[in-house]
N, C-alpha and C positions, 0 to 999 in steps of 0.2 A: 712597493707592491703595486701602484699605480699605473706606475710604470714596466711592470710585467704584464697587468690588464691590458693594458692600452697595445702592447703588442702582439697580444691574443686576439684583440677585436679586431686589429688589421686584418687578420687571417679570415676574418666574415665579411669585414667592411671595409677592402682596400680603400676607401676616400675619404675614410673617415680622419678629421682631424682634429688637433689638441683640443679646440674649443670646443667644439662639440662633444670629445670624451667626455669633457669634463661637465658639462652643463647639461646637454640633453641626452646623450646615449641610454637607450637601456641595455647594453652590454656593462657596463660600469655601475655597479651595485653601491657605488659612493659618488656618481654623477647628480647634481644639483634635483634634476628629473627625478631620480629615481630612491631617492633620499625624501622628497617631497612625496611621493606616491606612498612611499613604505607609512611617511607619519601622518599621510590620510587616513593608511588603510587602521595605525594604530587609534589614531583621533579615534574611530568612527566606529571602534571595542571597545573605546570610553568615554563613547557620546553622553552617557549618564552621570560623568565627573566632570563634563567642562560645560561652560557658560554656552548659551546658544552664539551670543558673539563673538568666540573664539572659534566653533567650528564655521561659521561662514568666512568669517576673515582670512579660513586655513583654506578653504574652497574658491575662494575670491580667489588666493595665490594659484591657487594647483590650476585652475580655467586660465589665468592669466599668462603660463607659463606653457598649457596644452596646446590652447587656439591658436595660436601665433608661432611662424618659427622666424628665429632671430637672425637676420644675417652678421657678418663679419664686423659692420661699423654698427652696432646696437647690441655689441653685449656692454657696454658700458651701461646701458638703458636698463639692459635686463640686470645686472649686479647690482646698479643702485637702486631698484624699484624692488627686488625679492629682497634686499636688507632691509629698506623702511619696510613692505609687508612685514617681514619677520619682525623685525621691533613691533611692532604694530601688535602682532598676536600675541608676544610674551607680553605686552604691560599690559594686553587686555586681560589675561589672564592673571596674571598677578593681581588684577581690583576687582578679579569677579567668583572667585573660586574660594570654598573653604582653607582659612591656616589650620588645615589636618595634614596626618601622615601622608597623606599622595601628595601634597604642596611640596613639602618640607623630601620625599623623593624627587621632585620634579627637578628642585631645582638642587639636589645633589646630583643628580646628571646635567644638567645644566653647568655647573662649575667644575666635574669632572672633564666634561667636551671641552670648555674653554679652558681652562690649564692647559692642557692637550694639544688643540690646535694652537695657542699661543706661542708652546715651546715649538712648531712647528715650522711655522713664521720666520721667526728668528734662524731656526736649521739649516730651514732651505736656503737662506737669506747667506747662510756661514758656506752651506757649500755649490751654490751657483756662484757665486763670488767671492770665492774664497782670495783674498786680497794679495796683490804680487804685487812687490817694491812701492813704483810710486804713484802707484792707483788706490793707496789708504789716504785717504781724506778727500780724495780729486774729485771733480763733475757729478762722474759716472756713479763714481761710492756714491755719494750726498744723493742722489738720486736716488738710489736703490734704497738707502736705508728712510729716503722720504717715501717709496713702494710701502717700505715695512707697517710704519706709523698709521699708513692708509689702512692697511690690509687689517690692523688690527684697531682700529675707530681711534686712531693714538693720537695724530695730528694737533688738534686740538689741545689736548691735556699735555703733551711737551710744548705745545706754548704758551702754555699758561704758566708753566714751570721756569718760564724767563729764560730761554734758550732759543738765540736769536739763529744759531747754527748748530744745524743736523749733523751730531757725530755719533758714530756707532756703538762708542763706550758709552752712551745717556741713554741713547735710542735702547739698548740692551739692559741697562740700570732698571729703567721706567717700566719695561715692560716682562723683565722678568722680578724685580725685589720691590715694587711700588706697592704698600701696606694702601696704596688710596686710589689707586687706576683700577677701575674696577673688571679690567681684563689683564691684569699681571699674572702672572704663575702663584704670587706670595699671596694677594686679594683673594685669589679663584679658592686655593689650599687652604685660606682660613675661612673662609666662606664654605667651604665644604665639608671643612671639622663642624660651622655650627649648627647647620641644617644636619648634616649626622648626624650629631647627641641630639637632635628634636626629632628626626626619624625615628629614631629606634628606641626614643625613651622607654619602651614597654616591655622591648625586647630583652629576651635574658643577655645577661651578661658575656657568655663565652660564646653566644653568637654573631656579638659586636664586637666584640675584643678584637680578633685581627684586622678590619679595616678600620679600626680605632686607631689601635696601636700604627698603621702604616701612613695613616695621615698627620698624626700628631707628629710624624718622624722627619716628614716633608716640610711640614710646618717649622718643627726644629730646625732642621737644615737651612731652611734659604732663611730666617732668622739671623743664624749665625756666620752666613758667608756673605760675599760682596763681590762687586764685579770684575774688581781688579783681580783676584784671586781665581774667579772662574775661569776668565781668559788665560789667564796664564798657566791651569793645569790641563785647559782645552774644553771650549764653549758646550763643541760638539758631544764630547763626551758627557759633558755637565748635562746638556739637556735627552740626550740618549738613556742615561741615566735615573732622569726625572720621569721620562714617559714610561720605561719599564716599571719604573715605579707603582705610577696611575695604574698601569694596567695590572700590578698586582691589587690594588686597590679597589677597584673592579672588579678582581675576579672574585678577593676573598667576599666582596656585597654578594653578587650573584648566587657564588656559593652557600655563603653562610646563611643571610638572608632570605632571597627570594625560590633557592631551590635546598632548602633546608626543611627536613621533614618536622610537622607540628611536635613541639614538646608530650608526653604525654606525658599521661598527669595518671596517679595511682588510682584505684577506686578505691571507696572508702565502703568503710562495711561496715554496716547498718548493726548497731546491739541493741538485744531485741530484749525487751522487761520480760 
């Protein structure tokens, strides 16, 4: 889909290039820019549910990102400086914000998003380099799947995992079936069963039931599979798979949930002495 935008905004902005699609373009309704604008504009409709140091922190970002345009050797600058901001805004938000129903939503999109982009990582990962002969395990591989680790904060936690060498069967293990990496597919899926059942504890029953049922399902799944297994019936389809998944998961919340009309309730009739 990115890649059909990005060839559309040619047709406005011959000179325009990848990095910039991707960061600052406003023609790109999923560009870095314009993804930050949209969660200003949502911030600032629920300025009355977040801490005052959450919305400046998110305003700090969005001035830091406007004032200044980045050249070619400083989006390293800019990627590592909007991640620490970003971290930055969710823990403040996490220690300053009621555990109510909007928490306990927050961060079921929260762990919807990272499921999501996580299986996406790895995707791209399978089909930009999709591996010929004897370029599986070589330099260039070990490089690429060290890209990966970065792209998803992994680094760190496959070495602590005592993995002295970057191979693609770990790197794929850790970050799709890791009960403890708290950006896996299996982490994200169970983290997002438990903030559900505290979402909606209120809610009737047959209006939770389908993304109930489609997470518990997810949950089931990568429980019971492994990575030898996935590779072998095809990665790609494994995680094509998983994201159709979410997105029914998704759709049935939106639906059932947030654009679901109020229950009504009978009147009750008054007997009169």
């Amino acid at each position: 889909a990115s890649n059909e935008l990005y060839w559309e905004a040619l047709l406005e902005s011959p000179e325009l290039t990848h990095s910039e699609f991707l960061l600052s373009s406003t023609l790109n309704p999923g560009s870095l820019r314009s993804t930050l604008v949209r969660a200003r504009e949502l911030a600032r409709g629920l300025r009355e549910h977040i801490s005052r140091e959450v919305w400046e922190e998110l305003n700090a970002l969005y001035l830091f990102l406007s004032r200044r345009r980045f050249g070619p050797n400083e989006i390293h600058e800019l990627c590592t400086e909007t991640q620490r901001r970003t971290q930055t805004i969710l823990g403040l938000y996490d220690n300053t914000v009621l555990r109510d129903e909007g928490r306990e939503w927050f961060r079921c999109g929260m762990y919807l998003e990272r499921a999501d982009m996580t299986s996406r990582i790895i995707d791209a990962k399978y089909h930009i380099l999709l591996p010929r002969g004897d370029s599986i395990g070589g330099p260039f591989d070990r490089f690429q799947w060290v890209a990966v680790l970065r792209s998803a904060s992994a680094r760190e936690a496959y070495r602590r995992l005592g993995y002295s060498e970057v191979d693609g069967m770990l790197v794929a293990q850790l970050l799709i079936f890791s009960v403890e990496f708290p950006r896996s597919l299996a982490f994200s899926v169970q983290a997002l069963a438990r903030h559900y059942q505290q979402a909606t504890a209120e809610a009737p029953k047959r209006r939770r039931a389908a993304a109930e049922r489609g997470i518990a399902l997810l949950n089931l799944d990568l429980g019971a599979a492994d990575i030898e297994e996935v590779v072998d019936d095809g990665l790609h389809e494994f995680l094509d798979e998983f994201q159709a998944r979410l997105i029914e998961v998704d759709r049935a919340i939106t639906e059932d949930i947030f654009r679901a009309e109020p229950s009504r309730v009978a009147p009750v009739r008054l007997v009169e002495d």
